[in-house]
Every structure is written in structure tokens, then in C-alpha cells.
C-alpha positions in Angstrom: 80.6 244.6 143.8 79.7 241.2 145.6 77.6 242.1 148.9 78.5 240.8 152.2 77.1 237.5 153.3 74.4 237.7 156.2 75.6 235.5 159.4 73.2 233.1 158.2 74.4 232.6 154.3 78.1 232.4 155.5 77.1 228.9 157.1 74.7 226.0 155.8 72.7 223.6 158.4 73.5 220.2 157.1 70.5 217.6 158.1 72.7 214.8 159.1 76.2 212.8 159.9 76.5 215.2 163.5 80.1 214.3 165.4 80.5 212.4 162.0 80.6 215.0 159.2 83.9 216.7 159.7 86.6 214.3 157.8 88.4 212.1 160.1 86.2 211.6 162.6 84.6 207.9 163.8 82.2 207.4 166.9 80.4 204.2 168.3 78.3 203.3 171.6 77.7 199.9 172.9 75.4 198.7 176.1 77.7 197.6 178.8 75.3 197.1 181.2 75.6 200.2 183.3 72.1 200.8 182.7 69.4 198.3 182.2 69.3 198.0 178.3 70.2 201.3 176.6 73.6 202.1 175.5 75.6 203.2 178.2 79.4 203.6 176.6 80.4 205.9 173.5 83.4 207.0 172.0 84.7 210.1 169.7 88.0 208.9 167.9 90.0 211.3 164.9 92.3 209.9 162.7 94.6 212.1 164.4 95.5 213.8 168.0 93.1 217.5 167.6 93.3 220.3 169.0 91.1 220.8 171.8 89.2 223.2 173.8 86.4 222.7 176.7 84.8 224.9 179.1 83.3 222.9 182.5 80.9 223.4 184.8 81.7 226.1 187.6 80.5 223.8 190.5 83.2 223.6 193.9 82.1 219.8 193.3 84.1 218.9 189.9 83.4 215.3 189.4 86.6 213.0 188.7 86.2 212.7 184.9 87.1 216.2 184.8 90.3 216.6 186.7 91.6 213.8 184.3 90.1 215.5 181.1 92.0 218.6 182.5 95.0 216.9 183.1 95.2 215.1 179.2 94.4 218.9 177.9 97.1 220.4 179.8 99.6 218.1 177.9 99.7 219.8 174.7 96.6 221.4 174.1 95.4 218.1 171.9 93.1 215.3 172.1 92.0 212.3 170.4 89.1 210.4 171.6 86.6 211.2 174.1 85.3 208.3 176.4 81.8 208.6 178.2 79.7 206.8 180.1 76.4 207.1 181.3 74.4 205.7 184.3 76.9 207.1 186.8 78.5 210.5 187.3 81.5 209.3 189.5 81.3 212.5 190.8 81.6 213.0 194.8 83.7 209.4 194.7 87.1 210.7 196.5 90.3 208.9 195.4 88.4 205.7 194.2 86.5 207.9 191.7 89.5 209.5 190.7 91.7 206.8 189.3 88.4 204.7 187.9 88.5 207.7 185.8 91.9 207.6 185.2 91.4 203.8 184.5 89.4 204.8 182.3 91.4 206.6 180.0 94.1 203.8 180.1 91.4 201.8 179.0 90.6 203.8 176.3 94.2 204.0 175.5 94.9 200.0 175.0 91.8 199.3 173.0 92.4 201.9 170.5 96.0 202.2 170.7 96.0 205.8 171.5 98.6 207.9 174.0 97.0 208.6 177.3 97.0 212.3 177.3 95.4 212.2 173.8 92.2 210.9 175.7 89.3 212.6 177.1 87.0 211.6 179.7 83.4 212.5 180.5 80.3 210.9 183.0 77.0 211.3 183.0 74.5 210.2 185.6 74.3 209.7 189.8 76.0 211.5 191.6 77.8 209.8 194.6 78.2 206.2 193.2 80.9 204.2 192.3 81.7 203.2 188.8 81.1 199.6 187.9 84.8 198.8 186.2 84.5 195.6 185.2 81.6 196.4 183.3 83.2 199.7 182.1 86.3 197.4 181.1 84.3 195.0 179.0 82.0 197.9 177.6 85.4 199.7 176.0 86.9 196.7 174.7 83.6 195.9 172.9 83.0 199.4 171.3 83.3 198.8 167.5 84.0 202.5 166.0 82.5 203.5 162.2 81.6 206.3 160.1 78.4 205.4 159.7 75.3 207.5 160.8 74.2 204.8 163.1 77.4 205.2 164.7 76.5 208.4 165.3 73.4 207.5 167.1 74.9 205.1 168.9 77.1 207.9 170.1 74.2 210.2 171.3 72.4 207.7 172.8 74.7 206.1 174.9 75.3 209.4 176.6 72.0 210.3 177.3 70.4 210.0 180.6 66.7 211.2 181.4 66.7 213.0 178.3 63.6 212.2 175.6 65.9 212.2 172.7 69.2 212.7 171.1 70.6 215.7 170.4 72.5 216.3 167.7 74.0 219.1 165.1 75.8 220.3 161.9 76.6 223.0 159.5 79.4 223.9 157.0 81.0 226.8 155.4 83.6 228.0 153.0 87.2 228.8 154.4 90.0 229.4 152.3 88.1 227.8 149.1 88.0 224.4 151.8 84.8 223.0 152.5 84.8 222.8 156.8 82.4 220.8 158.6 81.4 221.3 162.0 79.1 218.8 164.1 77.7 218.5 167.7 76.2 216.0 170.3 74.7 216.7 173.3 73.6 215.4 176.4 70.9 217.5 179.3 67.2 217.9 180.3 67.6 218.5 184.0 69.9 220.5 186.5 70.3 222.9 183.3 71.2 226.2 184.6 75.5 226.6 183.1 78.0 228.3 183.8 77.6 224.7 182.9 75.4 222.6 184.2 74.2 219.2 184.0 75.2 219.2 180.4 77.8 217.5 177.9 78.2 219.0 174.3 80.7 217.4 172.4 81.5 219.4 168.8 83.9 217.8 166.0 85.4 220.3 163.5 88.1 219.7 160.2 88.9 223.0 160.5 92.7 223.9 161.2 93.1 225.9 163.9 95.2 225.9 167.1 94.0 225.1 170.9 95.1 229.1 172.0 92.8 230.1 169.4 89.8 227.2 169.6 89.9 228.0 173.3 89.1 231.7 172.5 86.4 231.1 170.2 84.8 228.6 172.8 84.9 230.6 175.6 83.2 233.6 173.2 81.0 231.2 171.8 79.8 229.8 175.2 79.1 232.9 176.6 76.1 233.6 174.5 75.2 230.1 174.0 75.3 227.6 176.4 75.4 230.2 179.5 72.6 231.4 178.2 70.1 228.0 178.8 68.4 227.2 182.1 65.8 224.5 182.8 65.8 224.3 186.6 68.1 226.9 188.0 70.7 223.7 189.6 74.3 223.2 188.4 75.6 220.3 188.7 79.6 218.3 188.6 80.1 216.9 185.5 79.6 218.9 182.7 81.5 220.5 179.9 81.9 221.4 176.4 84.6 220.0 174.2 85.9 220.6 170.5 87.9 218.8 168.8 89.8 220.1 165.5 91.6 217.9 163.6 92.7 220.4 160.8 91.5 217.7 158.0 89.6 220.2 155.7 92.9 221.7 154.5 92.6 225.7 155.1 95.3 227.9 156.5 95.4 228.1 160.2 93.1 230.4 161.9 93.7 233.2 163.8 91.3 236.3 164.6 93.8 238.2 162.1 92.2 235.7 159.3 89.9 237.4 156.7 87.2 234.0 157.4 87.6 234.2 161.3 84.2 235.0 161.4 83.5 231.6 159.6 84.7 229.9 161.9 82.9 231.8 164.4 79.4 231.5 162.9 80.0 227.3 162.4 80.7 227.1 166.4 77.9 229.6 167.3 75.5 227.7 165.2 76.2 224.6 166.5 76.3 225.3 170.1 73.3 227.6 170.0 71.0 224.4 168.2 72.3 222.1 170.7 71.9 224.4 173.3 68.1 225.0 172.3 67.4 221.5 171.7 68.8 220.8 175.7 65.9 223.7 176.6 63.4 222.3 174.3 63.8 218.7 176.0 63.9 220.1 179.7 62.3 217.1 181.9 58.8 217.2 182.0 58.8 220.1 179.8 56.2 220.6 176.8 57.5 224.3 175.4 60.7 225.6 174.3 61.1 229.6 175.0 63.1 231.6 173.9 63.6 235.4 175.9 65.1 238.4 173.9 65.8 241.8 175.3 67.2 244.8 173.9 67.7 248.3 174.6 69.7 247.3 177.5 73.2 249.4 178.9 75.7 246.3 177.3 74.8 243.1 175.8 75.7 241.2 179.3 73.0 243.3 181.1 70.9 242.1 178.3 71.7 238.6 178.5 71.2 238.7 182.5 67.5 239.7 182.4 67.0 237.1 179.5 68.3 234.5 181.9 66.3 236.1 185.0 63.2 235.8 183.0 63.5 232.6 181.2 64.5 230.9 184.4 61.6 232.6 187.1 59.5 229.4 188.1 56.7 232.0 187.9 57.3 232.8 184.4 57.7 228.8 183.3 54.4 227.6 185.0 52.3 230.6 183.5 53.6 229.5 180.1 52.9 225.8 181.2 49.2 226.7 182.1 49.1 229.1 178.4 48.4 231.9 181.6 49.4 235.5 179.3 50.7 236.6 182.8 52.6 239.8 181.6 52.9 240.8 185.3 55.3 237.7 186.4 57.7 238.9 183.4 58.1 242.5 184.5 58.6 240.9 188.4 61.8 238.9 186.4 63.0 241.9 185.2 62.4 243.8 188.5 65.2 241.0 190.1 67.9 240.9 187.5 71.0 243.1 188.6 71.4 245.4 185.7 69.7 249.2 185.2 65.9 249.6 184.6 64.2 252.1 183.9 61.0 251.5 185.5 59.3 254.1 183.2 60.3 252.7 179.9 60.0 248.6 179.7 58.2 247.3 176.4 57.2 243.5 176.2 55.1 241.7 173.9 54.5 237.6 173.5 54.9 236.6 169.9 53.5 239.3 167.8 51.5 240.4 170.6 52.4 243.9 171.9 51.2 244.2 175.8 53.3 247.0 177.7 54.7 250.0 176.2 56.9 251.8 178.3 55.7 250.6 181.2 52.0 251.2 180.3 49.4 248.3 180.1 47.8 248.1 176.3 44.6 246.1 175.1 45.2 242.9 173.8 43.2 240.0 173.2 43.2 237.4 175.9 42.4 234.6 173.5 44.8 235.3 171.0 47.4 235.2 173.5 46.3 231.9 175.1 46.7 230.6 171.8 49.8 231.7 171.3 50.9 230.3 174.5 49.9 226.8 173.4 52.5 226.4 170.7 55.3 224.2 171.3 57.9 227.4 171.0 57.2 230.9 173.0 59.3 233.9 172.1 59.2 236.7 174.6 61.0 240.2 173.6 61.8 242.8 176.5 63.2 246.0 175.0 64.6 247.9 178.3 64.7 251.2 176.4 67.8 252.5 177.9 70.8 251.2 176.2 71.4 249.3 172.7 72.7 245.6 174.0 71.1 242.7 173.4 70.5 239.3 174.3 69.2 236.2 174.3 68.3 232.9 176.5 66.4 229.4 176.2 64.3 227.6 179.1 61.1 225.7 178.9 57.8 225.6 180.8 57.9 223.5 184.3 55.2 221.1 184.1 53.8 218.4 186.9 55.6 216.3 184.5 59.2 217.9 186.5 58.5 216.8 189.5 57.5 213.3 189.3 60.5 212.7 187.0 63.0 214.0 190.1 61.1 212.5 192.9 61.9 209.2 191.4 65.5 209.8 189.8 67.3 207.0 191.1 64.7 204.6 191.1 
């Protein structure tokens, strides 16, 4: 009898080609002068309109690029390219903002001969400032698309703004005997604190599936992902996550009633949980990824609350910054998060390193924990004791690094 497949043999991590290794999918970036010499414009273009999903950032301050991504969605569930710039949110910009952005999709639409409502759009930068559209203008009629991995590149690094690198992602599995891709790009280093934040993850699929049921899988898949990552505790206008499916790997459509669902499921978590991690890893000023677990809680969202609560306690970040085995500063997380505790009956160790047992201090060797604390990734597991949910969440360390970076963000 053939044994079931562990999460991690029913996908594969594929090293490179990102947006670009799904079938039918081309991308490009080009410097239009929005920002001094870096690329500043890219585009994501299928072969054919996708269906499409996106989740957005929760802020009462929606930045214009979003009410007119909203508005090509709510068309017929499918999209075709994705426009971004960086350099300038045009968020907070009133009715000028608004139809730049919409400008910006016609834009989009004469240069690549594409319907309007096939067109997303997404910013990335200051908030409060105009778009520059002549330079915008030029910048999408000069965009020369590709399949190429440098187009790739030129993708992620047109839409990056005080991030130290790109971000990037891909994996692929078997459905219905078809070999589906599914690649990411990302975007985010500070104001990272979703339900979204200061974030843009765009995700390219050949998987056939509808929007109803891509928008399910998102919202699932976000949950535990990109909700779960916090470098700074602000949220901020612009951001979203969008997929595109273009249904060009050749399986049946997908449904939670299909016998590979959880295919599917496993490509998008994967994806979105290594691009998540790589926005935590590259948090401004930041030297350490970490990475919070807690079980034994009541349900898995209590679980994933105290995760958040401890990965995102300035306390917690500068005692990992300073390689300080604090124990004390984690338990005071954990005494904040709105969920039930048992006071009586918290574990917590760092690494391998076991130092509370319900609730009771144990012996454990200050060096080996400072250490520990100096790798570039720090696992912390809570076990709650009272329950049998779990979750996870990613942060980093806050450095000095942080604040010099924001003091000086727009100059």
C-alpha cells in the first residue's frame, strides 16, 4: 500500500525562475526615474486574463492603487498584469491620487494591449505625495517584458523600497498527473505588522482553479502566513497579496471536493510562508530572523495570538538583539496576549534550550544560551499546556540599525 505523502514531499522548493516558473507568465522592470537610479516600474503579464485573488491591508487609509485594483477584480474575478511602482505610495492623495492610479491602468492597458479591468495596480513608497505621471507614462511604455530570470529580477527589484534584497519564491507539485508551478515576489522590511501591512506579495500559479475558490485558499493561506509576520507593530495603506492563475498546467479545476486540494494548498502555503519569512528576516535594521511557536493552547488562533504578542514585544526583539537570554520578557508577552493562560503551567525553551517548566525556573547555561542567541535565526517554543492548538509567527531583532533608517526615510 503506497503511504501518504508528508506536507513536505507533496511539494518540491524549486531554486529559481520565481513569478516566472508557472507557464505563461512574463515580468520586466525598468528605471523611470521615480527614484534616483534603481528600478522603479515592474510588470506581471500572463498569456492570458487569470483568475485572481488578493487580500489588502486593513488600514481606514486604503491608498488609491487599491480601490482601482478592487475595482478591475470585481469585474469578473480575473486579471492580467499587475503594474507597480515604487518611490511613491499615492496613498493619502484624494481625487488626484485616484485617477493617477487609474491612469495608470489605462496606461498599462495601451502598451500591452490588454482590457482595463484585466489590470492590476499596486504602489509602494511615501505616503502623501503625488505620482510623477509623466515619468510613470514614459516608464510603462519602455518596460520590455521576457521570460527570462533577469526579468524576474528586474521585477523584484523595481518594487522594492528600503528593503536589503529581493525576495523571491517557488515550488511545484503533482496534480492530476500535471506538473503545477507556483512562484512569489515580495516586497517589505518596515511598517510590517498585516492584517497586511507595509507589504506586497505577488504569487503566479498554472494551476486551474477558479477566483471563488483561489479566494478561499488565500484568505486560509494568509491567515497563518502573512498575518502571522510583524517587524514594527505599524500598518500601513498600500499593501496586498495577489495570485494570479492562469490554468496553463492543464489539471481539472479545483475545488475543496478535489482528491489534490491539499496540493494546491501546500504550493500557496509554502510560497507565502518563505516570502513571508524572508520580509521578517530583512526587517530594517534587523540582524536576526525569529521564529515563535506555541502549542498547547485552547485553538490554534489563541496559539497564533501569543506567537504574534511575543514575536512583536520590543522587549523581546532588543533582548534577542543584545544575545540577552531574557526568559522573563517572554513570559511578560505571553502575560498580554488575550487568550487563556494558565499561569501554573507555561514551558519555554530557546533553541534546544529548555528554561521554564510549568512555570518553574530550571538551570541552564548562560553561555550556551548567548550563543545561541547570536545565530542569525532564533526559534522560540511556548507550550501553554492547556489546549492542543498551535501556532506560529516571524519578526526580527530591533537593532539601532531601525531607528536611524526611519529618522531619515524620506531623505
Amino acid at each position: 500500500m503506497k503511504q501518504a505523502l508528508t506536507e513536505k514531499e507533496i511539494v518540491r522548493k524549486v531554486d529559481t525562475g520565481g513569478v516566472l516558473s508557472p507557464k505563461g507568465f512574463y515580468a520586466g522592470g525598468v528605471h523611470a526615474g521615480l527614484r534616483y537610479s534603481k528600478l522603479d516600474i515592474g510588470i506581471i503579464l500572463s498569456e492570458t486574463p487569470a483568475s485572481c485573488a488578493a487580500v489588502y491591508t486593513t488600514s481606514h487609509f486604503q491608498a488609491a492603487p487599491i480601490i482601482v485594483t478592487k475595482d478591475s477584480i470585481a469585474k469578473e474575478g480575473k486579471i492580467q498584469a499587475v503594474i507597480v511602482n515604487s518611490a511613491c505610495a499615492n496613498a493619502c492623495t484624494g481625487e488626484r491620487g485616484l485617477a493617477d492610479a487609474y491612469k495608470m491602468r489605462s496606461l498599462t492597458s495601451n502598451a500591452f494591449n490588454i482590457a482595463e479591468h484585466h489590470i492590476a495596480v499596486a504602489s509602494t513608497g511615501v505616503i502623501g505625495e503625488y505620482l510623477q505621471m509623466d515619468k510613470i507614462a514614459n516608464g510603462i511604455g519602455s518596460i520590455k517584458i521576457g521570460k527570462e530570470l533577469n526579468k524576474a529580477e528586474e521585477f523584484q527589484t523595481a518594487i522594492l523600497t528600503t528593503d536589503t534584497v529581493m525576495k523571491s519564491s517557488c515550488y511545484t507539485g503533482e496534480i492530476d498527473g500535471k506538473t503545477v508551478y507556483m512562484g512569489g515576489a515580495a516586497k517589505g522590511s518596515g511598517m510590517i505588522h498585516p492584517n497586511m501591512a507595509t507589504m506586497l506579495g505577488f504569487l503566479t500559479t498554472d494551476a486551474n482553479i477558479s477566483p471563488e475558490n483561489l479566494n478561499c485558499a488565500l484568505k486560509e493561506i494568509t491567515d497563518v502566513t502573512f498575518n502571522q509576520i510583524t517587524v514594527d507593530g505599524d500598518t500601513s495603506t498600500n499593501d496586498m497579496v495577489i495570485v494570479l492563475a492562469n490554468g496553463e498546467a492543464g489539471n481539472e479545476p479545483l475545488t475543496p471536493e478535489h482528491s489534490e486540494w491539499q496540493t494546491f494548498v501546500q504550493l500557496l502555503k509554502a510560497n507565502c510562508e518563505s516570502l513571508a519569512k524572508q520580509i521578517a528576516r530583512d526587517g530594517e535594521g534587523a540582524t536576526k530572523l525569529v521564529e515563535v511557536e506555541v502549542l498547547g493552547a485552547l485553538s490554534d488562533d489563541e496559539a497564533r495570538a501569543v506567537a504574534k504578542q511575543i514575536v512583536g514585544s520590543n522587549l523581546v526583539k532588543t533582548a534577542i538583539y543584545g544575545a540577552d537570554a531574557n526568559w522573563g520578557r517572554i513570559i511578560g508577552a505571553v502575560g498580554q496576549a488575550e487568550v487563556f493562560v494558565n499561569p501554573n503551567k507555561v514551558d519555554v525553551k530557546l533553541g534546544g534550550l529548555e528554561m521554564l517548566k510549568a512555570s518553574t525556573p530550571l538551570v541552564y547555561s548562560e553561555e550556551e544560551a548567548k550563543s545561541y542567541l547570536e545565530k542569525d535565526t532564533i526559534v522560540i517554543t511556548v507550550n501553554l499546556n492547556v489546549g492542543e492548538g498551535t501556532g506560529k509567527a516571524w519578526g526580527c531583532d530591533l537593532s539601532y540599525d531601525y531607528v536611524k533608517i526611519n529618522a531619515s526615510y524620506r531623505t
